[in-house]
N, C-alpha and C positions, 0 to 999 in steps of 0.2 A: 194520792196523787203520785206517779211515778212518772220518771223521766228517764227517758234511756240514756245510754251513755255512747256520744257521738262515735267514740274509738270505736267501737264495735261495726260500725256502718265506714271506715276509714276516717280520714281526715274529716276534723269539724267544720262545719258551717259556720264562719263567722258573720258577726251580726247584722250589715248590709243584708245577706242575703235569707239571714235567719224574720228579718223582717219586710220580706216579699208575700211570706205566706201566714206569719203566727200575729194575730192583732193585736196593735200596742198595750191592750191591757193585760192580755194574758199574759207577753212578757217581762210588763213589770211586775207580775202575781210572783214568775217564776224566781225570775229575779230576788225576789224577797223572801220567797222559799229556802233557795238558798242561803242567805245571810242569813238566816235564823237556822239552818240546817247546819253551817258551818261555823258555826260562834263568829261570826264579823260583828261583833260588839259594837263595832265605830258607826255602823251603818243604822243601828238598833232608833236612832231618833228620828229618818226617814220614815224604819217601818210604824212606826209608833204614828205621827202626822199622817201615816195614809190608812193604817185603820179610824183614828178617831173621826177625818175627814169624813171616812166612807160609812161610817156606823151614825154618824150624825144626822147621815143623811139616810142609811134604810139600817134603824136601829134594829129591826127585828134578825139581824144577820147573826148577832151573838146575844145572850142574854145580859143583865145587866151584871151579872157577877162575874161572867165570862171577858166582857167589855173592859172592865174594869182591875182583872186580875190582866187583860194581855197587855193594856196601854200602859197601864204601870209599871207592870213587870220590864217592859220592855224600856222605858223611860229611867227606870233605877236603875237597872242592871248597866245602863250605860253610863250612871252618874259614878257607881262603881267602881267603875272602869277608868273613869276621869280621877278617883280621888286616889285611886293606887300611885298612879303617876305626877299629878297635878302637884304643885307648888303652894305648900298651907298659904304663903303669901300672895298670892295668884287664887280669889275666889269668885273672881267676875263669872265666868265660864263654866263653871259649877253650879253659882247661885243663880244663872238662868234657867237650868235645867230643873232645880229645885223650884222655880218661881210656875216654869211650864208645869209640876206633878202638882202644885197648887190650884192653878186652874184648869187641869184636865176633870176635876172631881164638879167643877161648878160651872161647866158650859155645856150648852146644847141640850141633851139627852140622858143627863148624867143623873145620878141618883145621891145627894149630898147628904140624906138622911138613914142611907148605909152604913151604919156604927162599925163594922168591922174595918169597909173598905177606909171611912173615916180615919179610924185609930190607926191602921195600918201606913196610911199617907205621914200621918202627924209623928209616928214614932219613925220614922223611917230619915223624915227630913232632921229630926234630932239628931238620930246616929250617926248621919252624914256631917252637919254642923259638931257632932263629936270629933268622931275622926280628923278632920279638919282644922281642931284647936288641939289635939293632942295627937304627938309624932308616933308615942309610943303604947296608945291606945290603940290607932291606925297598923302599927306596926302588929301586933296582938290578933286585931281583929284580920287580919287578911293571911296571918299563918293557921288561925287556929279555928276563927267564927264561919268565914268568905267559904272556904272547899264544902260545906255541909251545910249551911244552907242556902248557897248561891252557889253551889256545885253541878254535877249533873241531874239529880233529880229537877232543881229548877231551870233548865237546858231544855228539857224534857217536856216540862208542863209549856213552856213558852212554845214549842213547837207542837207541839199538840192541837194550843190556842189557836196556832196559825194558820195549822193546815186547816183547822175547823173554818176557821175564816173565811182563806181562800177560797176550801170546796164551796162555799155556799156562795161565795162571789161566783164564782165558775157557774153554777147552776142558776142564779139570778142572770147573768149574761152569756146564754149561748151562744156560742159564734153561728150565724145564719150560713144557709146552705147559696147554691144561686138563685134558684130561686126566690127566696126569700130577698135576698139582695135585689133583686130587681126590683121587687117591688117596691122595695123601702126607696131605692132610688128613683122609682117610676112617681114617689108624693113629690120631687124634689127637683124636676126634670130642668132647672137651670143650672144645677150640678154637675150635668152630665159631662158640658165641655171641659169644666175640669177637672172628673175622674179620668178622662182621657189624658190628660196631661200627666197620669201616675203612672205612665208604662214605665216599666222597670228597667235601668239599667242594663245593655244586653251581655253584657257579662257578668254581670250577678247573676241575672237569668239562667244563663247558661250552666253557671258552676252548680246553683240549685237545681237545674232539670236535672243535669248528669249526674248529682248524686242522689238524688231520687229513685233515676230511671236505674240504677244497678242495683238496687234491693227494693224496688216493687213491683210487679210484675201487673201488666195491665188488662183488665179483664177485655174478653173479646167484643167487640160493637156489637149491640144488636141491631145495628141499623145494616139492611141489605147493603153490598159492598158498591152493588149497580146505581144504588141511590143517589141521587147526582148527577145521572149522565146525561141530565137535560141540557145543565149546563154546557158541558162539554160539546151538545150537539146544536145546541143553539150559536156558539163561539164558533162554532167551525161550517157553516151553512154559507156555499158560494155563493157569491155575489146574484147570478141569474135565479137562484131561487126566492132569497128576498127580494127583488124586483116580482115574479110572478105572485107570491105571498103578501105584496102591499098592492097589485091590482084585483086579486081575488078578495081583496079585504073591501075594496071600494069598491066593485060592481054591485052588491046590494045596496048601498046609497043611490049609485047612477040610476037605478031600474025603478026606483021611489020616483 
């Protein structure tokens, strides 16, 4: 999954206009790609509720070891994060996030009879209840345990997880072409009046064509250029010819 990098095309597209064209899920896919591309840790409990959501729902997107190594990964590595800075005193906030890695192993789709993933959940929420009751166990573990093996190798494998994720969301939901959009809107046709009502802003519009139109170049029509000129000849027909044109139209009835 690459993404270019707006600079390179000028000034970015902010996200009004970024969402005229790109559909709301693929920009939250991107979106997430990022926080996990860029260590936003803080963000880490979103991505975590929107894969479990989405795998709950078409589990064959990730396997079940795969499931279960991203949601976790993703759900620790923030509790982590919380216990570097959190207040030993202050466990409310912590012991939620702990209570969510409790029930991620035992809803939906989930495999509870996984001994690894099992033991891994259960040692995990010890260390953190360690950490937690001692300053200078905490202190230890985040100079010396934390870099190696919450470091970058497991940076790495979370992103990995992800984009595996994504890709396969992307390919379960391709964005339909127009025609296909027609169609779909053609089962739905009391819809219609209010997809009319999603005309875009005319200066979003605009900022988006214009930066479009300066790095892509647009293929030639194949449509004749003459094509059309019915209209145009029909618009502009003097008055004394449609009067001869609607009694040439009614002399075959009179003659009946």
């Amino acid at each position: 999954m690459l993404f270019q990098n707006p600079c390179e095309n000028g000034p970015p597209l902010l996200l009004p206009c970024l969402r005229l064209f790109i559909p709301p899920l693929r920009l939250v896919s991107a979106a997430m790609w990022q926080v996990v591309q860029q260590g936003h840790v803080q963000d880490y409990g979103i991505l975590e509720e929107f894969v479990t959501t989405v795998t709950d729902i078409v589990p064959e997107l990730l396997n079940c070891s795969q499931r279960a190594q991203l949601i976790l990964g993703l759900r620790a590595r923030l509790v982590l994060e919380l216990c570097r800075t959190e207040q030993t005193s202050d466990l409310q906030n912590v012991q939620q996030h702990l209570d969510r890695i409790r029930s991620l192993m035992y809803t939906g789709d989930s495999n509870p009879s996984d001994a690894d993933v099992e033991l891994s959940e259960s040692k995990f929420i010890y260390l953190v209840e360690s950490l937690l009751k001692d300053k200078t166990e905490r202190a230890n573990f985040y100079q010396d345990v934390f870099p190696v093996q919450f470091g970058p190798k497991y940076d790495t494998a979370l992103q990995i997880l992800m984009l595996e994720f994504l890709s396969r969301l992307e390919k379960l939901l391709p964005i339909p072409d127009l025609e296909q959009t027609v169609s779909l809107l053609n089962a739905v046709p009391s819809d219609l009046e209010q997809c009319l009502q999603c005309v875009p802003d005319p200066s979003q519009l605009k900022t988006l064509l214009q930066h479009n139109r300066k790095h892509r170049d647009l293929e030639s029509i194949g449509t004749p250029s003459s094509f059309g000129d019915c209209i145009l000849s029909s618009l502009s027909l003097p008055p004394d010819v449609r009067v001869r044109w609607s009694r040439s139209q009614e002399t075959p009835e009179a003659s009946l």
